[in-house]
SETILUM-511742 format. One record per residue (C-alpha): z, y, x; residue in one letter. Coordinates in pm, whole numbers, padded with zeros to 5 digits, always signed. Layout:
BEGIN
ZYXa...
This chain:
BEGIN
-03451-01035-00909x-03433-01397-00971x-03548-01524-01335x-03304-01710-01494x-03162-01685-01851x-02866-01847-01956x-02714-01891-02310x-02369-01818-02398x-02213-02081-02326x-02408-02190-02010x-02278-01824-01856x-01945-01883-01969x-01911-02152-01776x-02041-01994-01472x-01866-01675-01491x-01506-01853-01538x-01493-01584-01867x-01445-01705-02258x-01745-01713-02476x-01481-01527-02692x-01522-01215-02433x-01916-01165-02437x-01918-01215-02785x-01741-00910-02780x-01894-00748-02517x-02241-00841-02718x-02027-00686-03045x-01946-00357-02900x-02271-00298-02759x-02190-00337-02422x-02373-00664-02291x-02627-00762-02534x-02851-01059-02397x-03207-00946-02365x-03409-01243-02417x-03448-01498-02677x-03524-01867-02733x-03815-01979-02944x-03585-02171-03204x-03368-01791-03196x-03099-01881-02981x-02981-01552-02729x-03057-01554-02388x-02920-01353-02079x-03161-01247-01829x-03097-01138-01467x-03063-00817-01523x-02795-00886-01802x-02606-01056-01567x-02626-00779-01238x-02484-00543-01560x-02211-00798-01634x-02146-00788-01235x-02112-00391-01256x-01885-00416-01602x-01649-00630-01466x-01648-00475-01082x-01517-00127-01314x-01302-00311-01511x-01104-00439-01181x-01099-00077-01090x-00931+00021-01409x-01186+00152-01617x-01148+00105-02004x-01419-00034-02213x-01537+00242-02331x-01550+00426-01998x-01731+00143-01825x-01953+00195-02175x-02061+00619-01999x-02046+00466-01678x-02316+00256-01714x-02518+00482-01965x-02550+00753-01720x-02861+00864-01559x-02715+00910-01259x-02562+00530-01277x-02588+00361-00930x-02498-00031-00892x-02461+00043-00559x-02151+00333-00615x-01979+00080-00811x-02006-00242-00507x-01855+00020-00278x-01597+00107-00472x-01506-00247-00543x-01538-00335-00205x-01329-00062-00103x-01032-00133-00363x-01086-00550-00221x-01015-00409+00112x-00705-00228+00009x-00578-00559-00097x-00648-00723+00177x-00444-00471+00395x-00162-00509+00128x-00157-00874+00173x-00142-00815+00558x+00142-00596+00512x+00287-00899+00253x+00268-01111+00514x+00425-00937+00793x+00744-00873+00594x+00751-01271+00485x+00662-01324+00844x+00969-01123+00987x+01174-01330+00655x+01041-01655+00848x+01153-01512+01186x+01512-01440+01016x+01516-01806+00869x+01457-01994+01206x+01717-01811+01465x+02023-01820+01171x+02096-02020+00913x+02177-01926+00608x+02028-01614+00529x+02295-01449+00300x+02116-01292-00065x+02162-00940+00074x+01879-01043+00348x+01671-01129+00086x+01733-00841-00108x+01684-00646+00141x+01325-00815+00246x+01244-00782-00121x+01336-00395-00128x+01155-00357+00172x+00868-00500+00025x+00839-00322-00237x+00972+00015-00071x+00618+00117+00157x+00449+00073-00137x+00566+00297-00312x+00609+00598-00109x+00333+00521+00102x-00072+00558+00015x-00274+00267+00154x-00426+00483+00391x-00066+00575+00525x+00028+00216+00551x-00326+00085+00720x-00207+00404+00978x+00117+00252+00998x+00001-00116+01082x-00246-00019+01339x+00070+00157+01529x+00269-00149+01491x-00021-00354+01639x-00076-00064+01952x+00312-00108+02001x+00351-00454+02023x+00643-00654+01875x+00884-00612+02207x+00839-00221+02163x+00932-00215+01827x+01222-00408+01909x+01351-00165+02169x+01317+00108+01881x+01490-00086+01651x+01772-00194+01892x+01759+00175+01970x+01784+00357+01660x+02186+00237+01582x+02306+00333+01934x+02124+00731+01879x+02264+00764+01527x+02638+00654+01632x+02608+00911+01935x+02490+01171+01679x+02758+01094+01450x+03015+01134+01754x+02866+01480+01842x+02917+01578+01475x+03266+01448+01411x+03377+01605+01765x+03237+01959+01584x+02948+02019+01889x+02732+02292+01818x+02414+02148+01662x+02232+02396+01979x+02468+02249+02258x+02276+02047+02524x+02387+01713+02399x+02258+01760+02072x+01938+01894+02180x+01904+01581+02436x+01979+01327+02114x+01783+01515+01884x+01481+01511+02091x+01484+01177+02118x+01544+01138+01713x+01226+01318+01681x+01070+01042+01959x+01173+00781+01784x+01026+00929+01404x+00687+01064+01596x+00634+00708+01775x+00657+00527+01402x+00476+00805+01213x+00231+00937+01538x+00282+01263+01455x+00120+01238+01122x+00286+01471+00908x+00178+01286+00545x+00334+00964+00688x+00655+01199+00817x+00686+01342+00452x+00652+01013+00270x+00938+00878+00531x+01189+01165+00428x+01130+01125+00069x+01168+00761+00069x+01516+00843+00274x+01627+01110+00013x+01492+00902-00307x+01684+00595-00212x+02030+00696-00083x+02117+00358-00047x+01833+00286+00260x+01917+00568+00396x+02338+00490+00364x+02309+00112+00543x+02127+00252+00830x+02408+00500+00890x+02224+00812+00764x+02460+00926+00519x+02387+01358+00388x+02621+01485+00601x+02480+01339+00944x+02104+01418+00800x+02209+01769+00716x+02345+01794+01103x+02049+01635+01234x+01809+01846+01048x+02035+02180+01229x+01990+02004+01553x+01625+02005+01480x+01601+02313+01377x+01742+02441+01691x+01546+02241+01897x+01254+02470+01722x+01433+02860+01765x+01266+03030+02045x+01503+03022+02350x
Protein backbone atom coordinates (compact mmCIF):
# COMPACT_ATOMS: atom_id res chain seq x y z
CA UNK A 1 0.00 0.00 0.00
CA UNK A 2 0.92 3.50 -0.68
CA UNK A 3 2.67 5.52 2.33
CA UNK A 4 1.01 8.44 3.11
CA UNK A 5 -0.14 9.84 6.51
CA UNK A 6 -2.41 12.53 6.86
CA UNK A 7 -3.46 14.57 9.99
CA UNK A 8 -6.88 15.24 10.97
CA UNK A 9 -7.67 17.81 9.34
CA UNK A 10 -5.75 17.13 6.06
CA UNK A 11 -8.17 13.73 5.84
CA UNK A 12 -11.08 15.64 6.61
CA UNK A 13 -10.79 17.49 3.86
CA UNK A 14 -10.24 14.66 1.59
CA UNK A 15 -12.82 12.40 2.83
CA UNK A 16 -15.70 15.22 2.55
CA UNK A 17 -16.34 13.97 6.57
CA UNK A 18 -16.14 16.51 9.81
CA UNK A 19 -13.08 16.43 11.90
CA UNK A 20 -15.97 16.28 14.50
CA UNK A 21 -16.68 12.50 13.16
CA UNK A 22 -13.06 10.89 13.48
CA UNK A 23 -12.62 12.50 16.57
CA UNK A 24 -15.19 10.30 17.53
CA UNK A 25 -14.41 7.50 15.66
CA UNK A 26 -10.67 7.98 17.31
CA UNK A 27 -12.90 8.34 20.86
CA UNK A 28 -14.74 5.15 20.62
CA UNK A 29 -11.91 3.18 19.59
CA UNK A 30 -12.85 2.63 16.27
CA UNK A 31 -10.27 4.56 13.95
CA UNK A 32 -7.36 5.50 15.96
CA UNK A 33 -4.48 7.03 13.71
CA UNK A 34 -1.43 4.84 13.90
CA UNK A 35 1.40 7.08 13.41
CA UNK A 36 2.71 10.11 14.98
CA UNK A 37 4.54 13.37 14.24
CA UNK A 38 7.81 14.22 15.91
CA UNK A 39 6.37 17.49 17.63
CA UNK A 40 3.20 14.72 18.81
CA UNK A 41 0.72 15.60 16.41
CA UNK A 42 -1.55 12.16 15.16
CA UNK A 43 -1.09 10.80 11.98
CA UNK A 44 -3.22 8.37 9.73
CA UNK A 45 -1.43 5.86 7.82
CA UNK A 46 -2.64 3.85 4.78
CA UNK A 47 -3.84 1.28 6.41
CA UNK A 48 -5.98 3.64 8.72
CA UNK A 49 -7.48 4.92 5.87
CA UNK A 50 -8.34 1.28 3.75
CA UNK A 51 -10.13 0.68 7.55
CA UNK A 52 -11.95 4.03 7.29
CA UNK A 53 -12.91 2.78 3.57
CA UNK A 54 -14.36 -0.59 5.13
CA UNK A 55 -16.18 1.48 8.22
CA UNK A 56 -17.92 3.63 6.15
CA UNK A 57 -18.68 0.95 3.08
CA UNK A 58 -20.75 -0.98 6.42
CA UNK A 59 -22.12 1.97 7.58
CA UNK A 60 -23.90 2.59 3.99
CA UNK A 61 -25.06 -0.93 4.38
CA UNK A 62 -26.70 -0.24 7.67
CA UNK A 63 -24.48 -1.46 10.15
CA UNK A 64 -24.40 0.38 13.60
CA UNK A 65 -21.24 1.52 15.15
CA UNK A 66 -20.82 -0.90 17.24
CA UNK A 67 -21.49 -3.70 14.76
CA UNK A 68 -19.08 -2.30 12.20
CA UNK A 69 -16.84 -2.24 15.73
CA UNK A 70 -17.17 -6.95 15.57
CA UNK A 71 -17.12 -6.63 12.03
CA UNK A 72 -13.91 -5.43 11.71
CA UNK A 73 -12.44 -7.20 14.90
CA UNK A 74 -13.11 -10.54 13.55
CA UNK A 75 -10.59 -13.00 12.51
CA UNK A 76 -12.35 -13.99 9.81
CA UNK A 77 -12.71 -10.09 8.63
CA UNK A 78 -12.25 -9.82 4.80
CA UNK A 79 -12.00 -6.18 3.06
CA UNK A 80 -12.83 -7.86 0.18
CA UNK A 81 -16.58 -9.34 1.63
CA UNK A 82 -17.34 -5.90 2.54
CA UNK A 83 -16.39 -4.13 -1.41
CA UNK A 84 -18.77 -6.79 -2.70
CA UNK A 85 -21.33 -6.15 -0.64
CA UNK A 86 -21.13 -2.48 -1.22
CA UNK A 87 -20.83 -2.93 -4.69
CA UNK A 88 -23.69 -5.09 -4.76
CA UNK A 89 -26.12 -2.70 -2.64
CA UNK A 90 -24.51 0.39 -5.41
CA UNK A 91 -25.86 -1.78 -8.06
CA UNK A 92 -29.26 -2.13 -6.55
CA UNK A 93 -29.44 1.56 -6.73
CA UNK A 94 -28.50 1.90 -9.86
CA UNK A 95 -31.35 -0.49 -11.08
CA UNK A 96 -33.72 1.60 -8.78
CA UNK A 97 -32.75 4.72 -10.46
CA UNK A 98 -33.37 2.94 -13.88
CA UNK A 99 -36.68 1.99 -12.76
CA UNK A 100 -36.99 5.99 -11.42
CA UNK A 101 -36.40 6.95 -14.60
CA UNK A 102 -38.62 4.92 -16.66
CA UNK A 103 -41.69 5.97 -14.65
CA UNK A 104 -40.52 9.92 -15.01
CA UNK A 105 -39.80 8.92 -18.53
CA UNK A 106 -43.43 7.55 -19.26
CA UNK A 107 -44.53 11.13 -16.91
CA UNK A 108 -42.47 12.99 -19.81
CA UNK A 109 -44.22 10.90 -22.52
CA UNK A 110 -47.72 11.90 -20.77
CA UNK A 111 -46.59 15.67 -20.66
CA UNK A 112 -45.74 16.04 -24.46
CA UNK A 113 -48.96 14.30 -26.32
CA UNK A 114 -51.62 16.30 -23.67
CA UNK A 115 -51.53 19.16 -21.97
CA UNK A 116 -52.34 19.60 -18.80
CA UNK A 117 -51.76 16.64 -16.94
CA UNK A 118 -54.59 16.73 -14.29
CA UNK A 119 -53.05 16.03 -10.29
CA UNK A 120 -54.61 12.55 -10.39
CA UNK A 121 -51.84 11.71 -13.23
CA UNK A 122 -49.39 12.73 -11.01
CA UNK A 123 -50.66 11.00 -8.22
CA UNK A 124 -50.96 8.27 -9.86
CA UNK A 125 -47.12 8.36 -11.34
CA UNK A 126 -46.16 9.06 -7.76
CA UNK A 127 -48.15 5.91 -6.38
CA UNK A 128 -46.77 4.02 -9.02
CA UNK A 129 -43.50 4.93 -8.05
CA UNK A 130 -43.53 4.14 -4.98
CA UNK A 131 -45.90 0.97 -5.40
CA UNK A 132 -42.99 -1.77 -7.10
CA UNK A 133 -41.02 -0.88 -4.44
CA UNK A 134 -42.64 -1.95 -2.06
CA UNK A 135 -44.08 -5.19 -2.93
CA UNK A 136 -41.40 -6.04 -5.11
CA UNK A 137 -37.57 -7.28 -4.05
CA UNK A 138 -34.91 -5.75 -6.31
CA UNK A 139 -34.27 -8.93 -7.75
CA UNK A 140 -38.08 -9.13 -8.78
CA UNK A 141 -37.96 -5.73 -10.29
CA UNK A 142 -34.34 -6.19 -12.23
CA UNK A 143 -36.60 -9.56 -13.58
CA UNK A 144 -39.27 -7.30 -14.38
CA UNK A 145 -37.17 -4.64 -16.42
CA UNK A 146 -35.30 -7.11 -18.42
CA UNK A 147 -38.97 -8.39 -19.67
CA UNK A 148 -39.96 -4.94 -20.43
CA UNK A 149 -36.72 -4.47 -22.45
CA UNK A 150 -37.27 -8.28 -24.37
CA UNK A 151 -40.89 -6.89 -25.09
CA UNK A 152 -40.29 -3.76 -26.50
CA UNK A 153 -42.38 -0.61 -25.88
CA UNK A 154 -45.06 -1.38 -28.91
CA UNK A 155 -45.72 -4.86 -27.14
CA UNK A 156 -46.36 -3.51 -23.99
CA UNK A 157 -48.64 -1.19 -25.50
CA UNK A 158 -50.78 -3.86 -27.13
CA UNK A 159 -51.00 -5.42 -23.49
CA UNK A 160 -51.92 -2.40 -22.04
CA UNK A 161 -54.49 -1.41 -24.75
CA UNK A 162 -55.49 -5.00 -24.20
CA UNK A 163 -56.01 -5.51 -20.67
CA UNK A 164 -59.43 -2.98 -20.46
CA UNK A 165 -61.14 -4.67 -23.46
CA UNK A 166 -60.50 -8.58 -21.52
CA UNK A 167 -61.65 -7.26 -18.14
CA UNK A 168 -64.99 -5.52 -19.61
CA UNK A 169 -65.68 -8.93 -21.55
CA UNK A 170 -65.11 -10.74 -18.22
CA UNK A 171 -67.26 -8.48 -16.41
CA UNK A 172 -70.06 -9.10 -19.19
CA UNK A 173 -69.71 -12.93 -18.78
CA UNK A 174 -70.19 -12.42 -15.02
CA UNK A 175 -73.10 -9.99 -14.96
CA UNK A 176 -74.89 -12.27 -17.76
CA UNK A 177 -74.42 -15.23 -14.81
CA UNK A 178 -72.09 -17.66 -17.38
CA UNK A 179 -70.76 -20.50 -15.71
CA UNK A 180 -67.18 -19.64 -14.66
CA UNK A 181 -66.42 -23.46 -16.73
CA UNK A 182 -68.46 -22.38 -19.92
CA UNK A 183 -66.26 -22.05 -23.06
CA UNK A 184 -66.26 -18.32 -23.07
CA UNK A 185 -64.90 -18.02 -19.81
CA UNK A 186 -62.32 -20.53 -20.28
CA UNK A 187 -61.30 -18.70 -23.75
CA UNK A 188 -61.02 -15.12 -21.63
CA UNK A 189 -59.51 -16.61 -18.76
CA UNK A 190 -56.78 -18.17 -20.64
CA UNK A 191 -55.87 -15.27 -22.05
CA UNK A 192 -56.01 -13.38 -18.40
CA UNK A 193 -53.47 -15.82 -17.40
CA UNK A 194 -51.41 -14.76 -20.92
CA UNK A 195 -51.49 -11.54 -20.21
CA UNK A 196 -50.22 -12.01 -16.09
CA UNK A 197 -47.53 -14.87 -17.33
CA UNK A 198 -46.14 -12.46 -20.23
CA UNK A 199 -45.54 -9.52 -17.36
CA UNK A 200 -44.46 -11.90 -14.58
CA UNK A 201 -42.76 -14.91 -17.11
CA UNK A 202 -44.12 -17.38 -15.22
CA UNK A 203 -42.24 -16.52 -12.14
CA UNK A 204 -44.33 -17.38 -9.36
CA UNK A 205 -42.48 -14.83 -6.57
CA UNK A 206 -43.15 -11.97 -9.07
CA UNK A 207 -46.99 -13.54 -9.56
CA UNK A 208 -47.41 -13.50 -5.64
CA UNK A 209 -45.99 -10.05 -5.06
CA UNK A 210 -48.54 -8.87 -8.05
CA UNK A 211 -51.68 -10.34 -6.17
CA UNK A 212 -50.72 -8.94 -2.92
CA UNK A 213 -50.03 -5.59 -4.19
CA UNK A 214 -53.75 -5.97 -5.92
CA UNK A 215 -55.37 -7.14 -2.58
CA UNK A 216 -53.23 -4.60 -0.26
CA UNK A 217 -54.26 -1.61 -2.26
CA UNK A 218 -57.95 -1.92 -3.22
CA UNK A 219 -57.83 1.23 -4.75
CA UNK A 220 -55.15 -0.01 -7.80
CA UNK A 221 -56.88 -2.73 -8.12
CA UNK A 222 -60.65 -0.68 -8.21
CA UNK A 223 -59.43 2.01 -11.18
CA UNK A 224 -58.31 -0.75 -13.34
CA UNK A 225 -61.77 -2.33 -13.12
CA UNK A 226 -60.81 -5.24 -10.82
CA UNK A 227 -63.19 -4.73 -8.19
CA UNK A 228 -63.63 -8.36 -5.44
CA UNK A 229 -66.41 -9.52 -7.06
CA UNK A 230 -64.91 -9.79 -10.74
CA UNK A 231 -61.43 -11.13 -9.02
CA UNK A 232 -63.38 -13.67 -7.05
CA UNK A 233 -65.06 -14.79 -10.62
CA UNK A 234 -61.89 -14.69 -12.33
CA UNK A 235 -60.05 -16.67 -9.78
CA UNK A 236 -63.32 -19.59 -10.39
CA UNK A 237 -62.64 -19.24 -14.03
CA UNK A 238 -59.10 -20.09 -13.24
CA UNK A 239 -59.67 -22.56 -11.21
CA UNK A 240 -61.64 -24.35 -13.75
CA UNK A 241 -59.35 -23.84 -16.32
CA UNK A 242 -57.09 -26.17 -13.80
CA UNK A 243 -59.95 -29.26 -12.91
CA UNK A 244 -59.08 -32.22 -14.90
CA UNK A 245 -61.56 -32.48 -17.85
Amino acid sequence: MQHTELKVGELARRTGLSIRALHHYDEIGLLKPSAHTASGHRLYTAADIARLSHILSLKQLGFSLEEIAETLGRADFSALRVVELRLQRAREQLAEQRQLCDRLDSLARQLRAAEPVSADDFLQTIEAMTMFEKYYTPEQLKELEARRDAMGEDAIKQVEAEWPRLIASMREQMEQGADPASEPVRVLATRWRELVRAFTGGNPGIEKSLQTMHQQEPQVAQRQGRDPKLMEYVGRAMACLDAPK
